[in-house]
Structure formats: structure tokens, C-alpha cells
N, C-alpha and C positions, 0 to 999 in steps of 0.2 A: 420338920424336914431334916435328912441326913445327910450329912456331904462328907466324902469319906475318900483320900488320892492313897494308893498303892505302887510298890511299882514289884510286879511280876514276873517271872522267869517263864519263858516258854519250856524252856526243857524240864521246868522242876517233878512233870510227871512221869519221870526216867530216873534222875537220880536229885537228890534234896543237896547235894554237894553245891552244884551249880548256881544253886540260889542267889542273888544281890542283893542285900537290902538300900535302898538308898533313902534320903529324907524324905518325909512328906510333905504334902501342899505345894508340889510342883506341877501340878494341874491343878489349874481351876475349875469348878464347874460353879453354874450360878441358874436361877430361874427368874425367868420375868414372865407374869409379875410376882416380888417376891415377897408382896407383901400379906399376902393372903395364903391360907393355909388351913383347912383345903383347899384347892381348886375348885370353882362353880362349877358345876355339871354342865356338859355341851359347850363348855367356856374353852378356849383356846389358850397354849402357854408356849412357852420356848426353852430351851434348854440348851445353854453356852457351855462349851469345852474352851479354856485358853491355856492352851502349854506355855514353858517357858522359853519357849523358842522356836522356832517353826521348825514344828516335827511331820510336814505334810499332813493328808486328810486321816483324821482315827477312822475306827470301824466303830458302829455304835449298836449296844444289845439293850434288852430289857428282859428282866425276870420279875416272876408274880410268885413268893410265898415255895414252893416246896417243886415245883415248876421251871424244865429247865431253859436257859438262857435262850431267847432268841436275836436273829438279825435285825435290825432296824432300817428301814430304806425307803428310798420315796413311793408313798404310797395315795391314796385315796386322803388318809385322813394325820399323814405323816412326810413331811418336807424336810429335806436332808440342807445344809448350806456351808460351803467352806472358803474360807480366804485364810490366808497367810498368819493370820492372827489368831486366829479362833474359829470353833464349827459350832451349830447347832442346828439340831433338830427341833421344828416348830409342827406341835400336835393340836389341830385345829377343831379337835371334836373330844374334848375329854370324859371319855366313860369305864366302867368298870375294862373296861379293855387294856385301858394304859397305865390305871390304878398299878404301880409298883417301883422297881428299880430301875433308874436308867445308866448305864457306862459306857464311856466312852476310854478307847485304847489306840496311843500313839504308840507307833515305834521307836525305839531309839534311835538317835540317827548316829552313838557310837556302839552300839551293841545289837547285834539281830535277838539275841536272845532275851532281852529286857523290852518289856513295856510299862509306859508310864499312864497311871490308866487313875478313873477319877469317876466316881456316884454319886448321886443324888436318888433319894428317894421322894415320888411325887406321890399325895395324898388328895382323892378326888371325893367331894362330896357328893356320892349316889341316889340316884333314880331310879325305880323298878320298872320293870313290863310287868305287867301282872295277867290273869287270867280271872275273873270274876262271876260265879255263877250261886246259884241260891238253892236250897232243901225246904220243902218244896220247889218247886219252880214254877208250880199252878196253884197257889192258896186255892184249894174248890168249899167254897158257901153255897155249894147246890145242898149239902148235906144239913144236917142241926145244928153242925157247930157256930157256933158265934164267934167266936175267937182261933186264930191258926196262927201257931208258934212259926215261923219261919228263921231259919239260918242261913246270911251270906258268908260269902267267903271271900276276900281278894288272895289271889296266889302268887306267891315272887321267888325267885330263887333266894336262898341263902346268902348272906354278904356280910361285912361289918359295920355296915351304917344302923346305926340304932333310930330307926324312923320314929315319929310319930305320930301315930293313924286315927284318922277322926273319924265317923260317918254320921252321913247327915240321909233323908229323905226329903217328900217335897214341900214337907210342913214343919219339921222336925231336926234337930240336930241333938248328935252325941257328944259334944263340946262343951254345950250348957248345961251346970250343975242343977238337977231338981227337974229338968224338964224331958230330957232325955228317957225313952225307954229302950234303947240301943243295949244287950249285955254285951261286955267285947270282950275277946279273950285271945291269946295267941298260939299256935301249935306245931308241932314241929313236924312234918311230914316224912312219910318212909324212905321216898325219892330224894332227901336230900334240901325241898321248897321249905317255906315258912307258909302258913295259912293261919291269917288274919281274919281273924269274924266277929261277925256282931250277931246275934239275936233279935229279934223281936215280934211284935206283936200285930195279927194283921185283924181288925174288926168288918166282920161282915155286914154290921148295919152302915156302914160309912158309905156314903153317895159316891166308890171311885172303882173305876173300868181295872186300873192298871196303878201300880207304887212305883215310884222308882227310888233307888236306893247310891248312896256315893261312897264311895272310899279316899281317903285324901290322904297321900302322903307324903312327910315333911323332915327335910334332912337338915343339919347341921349348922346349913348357910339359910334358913328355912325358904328355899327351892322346896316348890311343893307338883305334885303332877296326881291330879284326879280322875278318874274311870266310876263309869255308873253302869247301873243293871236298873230293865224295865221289868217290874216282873209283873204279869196277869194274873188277875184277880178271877175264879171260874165265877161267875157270878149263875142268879137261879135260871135266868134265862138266856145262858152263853152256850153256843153251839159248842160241841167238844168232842176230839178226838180221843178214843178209847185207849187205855194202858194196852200195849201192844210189848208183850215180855217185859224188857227191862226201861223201857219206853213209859213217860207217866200219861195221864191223862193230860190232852193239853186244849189249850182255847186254839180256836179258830183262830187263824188269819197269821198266827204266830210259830216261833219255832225253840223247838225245844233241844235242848245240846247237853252235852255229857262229858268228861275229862276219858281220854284216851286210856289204855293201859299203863301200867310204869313204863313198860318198855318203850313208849315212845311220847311225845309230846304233841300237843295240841287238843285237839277237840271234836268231838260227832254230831251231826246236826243233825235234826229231821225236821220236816216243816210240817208243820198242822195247817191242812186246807181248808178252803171256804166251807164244804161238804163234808166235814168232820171227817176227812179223813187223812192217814200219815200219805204225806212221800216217801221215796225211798230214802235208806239212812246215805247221806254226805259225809264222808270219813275226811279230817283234816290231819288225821295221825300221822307223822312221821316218826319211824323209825329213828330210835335214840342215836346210835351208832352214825346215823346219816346224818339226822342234825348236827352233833359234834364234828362229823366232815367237813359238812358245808361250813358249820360257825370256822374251821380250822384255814378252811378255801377265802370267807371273808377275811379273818385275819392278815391272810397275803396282802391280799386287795385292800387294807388298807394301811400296809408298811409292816406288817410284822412278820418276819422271818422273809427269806430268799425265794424266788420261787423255781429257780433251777434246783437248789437243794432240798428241797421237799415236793416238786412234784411226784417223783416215785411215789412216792409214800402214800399221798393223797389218789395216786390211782390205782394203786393196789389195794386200799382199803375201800376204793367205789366201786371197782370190781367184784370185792366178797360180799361188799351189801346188795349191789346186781343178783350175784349168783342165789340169792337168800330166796325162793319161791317168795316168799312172805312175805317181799316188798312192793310185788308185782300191785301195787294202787295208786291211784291216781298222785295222791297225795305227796308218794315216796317218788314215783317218777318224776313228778316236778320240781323235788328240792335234787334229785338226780342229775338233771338238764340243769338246775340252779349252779350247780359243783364247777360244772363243766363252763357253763359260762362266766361264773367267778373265776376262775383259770385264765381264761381266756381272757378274760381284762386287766387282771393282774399280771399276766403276762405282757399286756400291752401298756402298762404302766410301767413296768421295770427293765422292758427291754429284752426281753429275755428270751432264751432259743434253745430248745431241747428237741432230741432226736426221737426216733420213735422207742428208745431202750427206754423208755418212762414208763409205756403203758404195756400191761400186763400183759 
């Protein structure tokens, strides 16, 4: 943990003359609880500014790595609180969101141009979403073979938690030396994600309909969070749906799904009917551009950045991805209406009132 008091000139991006240095350690900042380090994942913390004198309420920012500053405010997942003594900001959902710097800046009460301003840097012990699907996705033992190599994947964004990922099936674990047939390996994807896999072996003489397979992963405080995949086994006398283009052969009664283009995130479903045949494909793809919206619209919503100050923004950029033909799906329309209703709550959290010059 970093804690680090400055004291600032506001005019010094005009001329460097102006400048004041004054001592340091005339803000305090402090974290509770301050004994841990990381932060738990989903674990709550607080974050105390104490001037040396009542200098009224600071303004409070946060920046993440190369990313610029934002406002801090009561939000969904962010509680602003101040008295005469001290302020802090109490963040009651800690995830890769708040993972970075926090500053708080008082004014001077003998100088408009000097603030007296003070950081900490908070360090959270990470959790993935993952996305997990398997190659095959239908091991088929209609055919000679006796043995089907299978490869899963779990899928996570990119981050600095160096996890550690186990997997297990429903007889089986890759944990235990000698007994495991799990190969695991890890790979760096084009998008920017991490893909996690194992390997292994499915036998077709074995008495079983369906495998299912775990991913487990384990951070630093060992907070761990697991996701499974069911996968169908085509057995010799399983009804099946036919490869259908880029579609595999799949078992009755189940459904088979696919990872979206780069350009956007999620996933395509099609389901395999009783009567071997497809439904039509369910696209969950959103448009990249739109997810980073919407994630940009949560953010508001829960304390980070202002929402008079950045609504232009945010509806100028759902405007261009409207205008995009090639959003027009179901998928992209409802993180659309998602934007808009995050707006709209965050708006109703912070109070906040803007005219119609916002929207395009």
C-alpha cells in the first residue's frame, strides 16, 4: 500500500513560476481495514482523508494505470461521507473496478491556488467472469473411434492476479499428482483475454450419457470461484443433429454455442431438438464498442465519474453505435436500452439534471 500527501498548484499548467512547495504529511489518508493487503474480492473498505485543519469537503478521484483520473461520488457501490474532521469514501463491493488510486484534494483555506491533496493506492485480490466452452463440444462414439481427445477452455479477461487454476471432472481431478489426465496449459489470446485449458481424454466404452468438466480459480487470499461445462457424449444410439455449416453435430435435447467475433463479446447459441433438428441460431453478441458503453454507463452508476459531465459523451457514442446497421440485433438493442436505463439510475443516484444539449 502507497500513501503519498502533495500539495499542488492549480495554476502550474500556465506557468511553473507559481508553484508552492509546501511540507509533506499534512493530509492524512488511511484505509480500514488496514490490516490486509489485498483487499478480499466483494469485501468492503473505507478510505479516510484527515486534513490539518478543517479545510471543508475535498473532491475525491480515482485513476487505474495509464487511465485518466476520474470523479468519485455516491454511487451504487461508492459512499462519499464528511464532517469537520475528516472524509471518506466507503467502497462496498471491491472488484477489478476500484483496483487503483484513490486522492482526495482540499483547498486551501489561505490560497485559492494551492491544494493540499493525499493517495493511497488500494490493491484488490481478483475474481474472473469467465466464459467456458469445449473442442469438441459433442465427443461422437457413433464412429470407431474409442478414444476423443477433447479440449476445454475457461476464458477471462487479462489482469494482474496470477491465479491458480485447477480442473477437476466428475470422477477425476487435475490437482492430484499421478491420477490426473488433465494436460493444462495457458494462452494468450488476440483479443487481448487469457485462455485457460486443459486437455483430455474422453473413452467411449465408459457407461456415461454426458462428462462434465470444472475450472477453479484461486487468488492470492485463496478466494476461489468455479464454473463447470456439461459436455454430451454422441453415444451409438443418440439422436443427432447434423453439422449445419459451422454448426457441429450435436445430441438431441442440448445446445450447442460458439464465441462471437472479436468484434464483439458473448456468445451464439443454437439448440438441438428432440427430432434432430437445429433451431434457429440465438446471437448473444454484443458489439464491443457497446459493451465498453454500457460498462462506461455502469461505472456512473456506481460512483465513478460525474454524470452531468460525461453524459454528452456517453450519448454521442450510443448514438454512432445506433447509427451502425450492424447493430440492429436483438442482443445489441438490449445492452442499448441497458445504457439508457443505467443513465437513468445513475442520474437518480447523483441527483443530477441535464438539458436536452446532451443528446445528439
Amino acid at each position: 500500500m502507497l500513501s503519498k500527501t502533495s500539495l499542488v498548484d492549480l495554476h502550474s499548467q500556465h506557468t511553473i513560476s507559481n508553484i508552492t512547495f509546501l511540507p509533506t504529511g499534512l493530509v492524512k489518508i488511511t484505509r480500514d481495514p488496514q490490516s490486509q493487503d489485498p483487499v478480499p474480492y466483494k469485501s468492503s473498505t473505507s478510505i479516510t482523508c484527515t486534513p490539518p485543519e478543517d479545510l471543508g469537503n475535498p473532491l475525491w478521484y480515482f485513476k487505474q494505470s495509464t487511465q485518466p483520473s476520474k470523479d468519485i461520488t455516491n454511487g451504487s457501490e461508492a459512499k462519499l461521507a464528511y464532517n469537520s474532521q475528516s472524509s471518506t469514501v466507503r467502497i462496498t463491493d471491491s472488484t477489478e473496478v476500484w483496483k487503483g488510486t484513490f486522492t482526495c484534494d482540499y483547498k486551501s483555506a489561505n490560497s485559492s491556488s494551492a491544494i493540499y491533496r493525499a493517495s493511497l493506492d488500494l490493491d484488490v485480490a481478483l475474481l474472473p467472469d469467465t466464459v467456458i466452452i469445449s473442442e469438441p463440444q459433442f465427443p461422437n462414439c457413433k464412429g470407431p473411434n474409442k478414444q476423443i481427445i477433447i479440449t476445454v477452455q475457461c476464458i477471462v479477461s487479462d489482469s494482474t492476479e496470477n491465479y491458480m487454476v485447477t480442473w477437476t471432472d466428475n470422477m477425476r481431478s487435475a490437482d492430484k499428482p499421478g491420477k490426473s489426465h488433465f494436460l493444462m496449459f495457458k494462452v494468450s489470446l488476440d483479443n487481448g483475454q487469457i485462455s485457460y485449458q486443459a486437455s483430455r481424454t474422453i473413452f467411449c466404452d465408459e457407461q456415461i450419457e454426458e462428462d462434465k468438466v470444472y475450472c477453479k480459480f484461486q487468488n492470492r487470499l485463496n478466494q476461489t470461484r468455479i464454473f463447470n461445462l456439461t459436455i454430451p457424449i454422441i453415444k451409438h444410439d443418440s439422436k443427432v443433429c447434423p453439422h449445419d455449416g459451422s454448426w457441429p453435430d450435436a445430441k438431441a435435447n442440448f445446445t450447442a454455442q460458439r464465441l462471437c467475433e472479436s468484434t464483439a463479446v458473448g456468445l451464439q447459441k443454437r439448440e438441438c431438438q428432440n427430432n434432430g433438428t437445429y433451431r434457429d441460431v440465438i446471437s448473444l453478441c454484443v458489439n464491443r464498442d457497446l459493451s465498453n458503453l454500457l460498462n462506461d454507463a455502469q461505472n456512473l452508476k456506481r460512483g465513478l465519474g460525474i454524470v452531468e459531465k460525461n453524459a454528452k459523451d456517453i450519448f454521442d457514442r450510443l448514438k454512432q453505435s445506433t447509427d451502425d446497421k450492424t447493430i440492429n440485433t436483438y442482443a445489441n438493442v438490449d445492452a442499448s436500452v441497458d445504457v439508457l436505463e443505467t443513465m437513468y439510475h445513475a442520474s437518480g443516484i447523483q441527483n443530477s439534471t441535464w438539458n436536452e444539449t446532451v443528446f445528439p
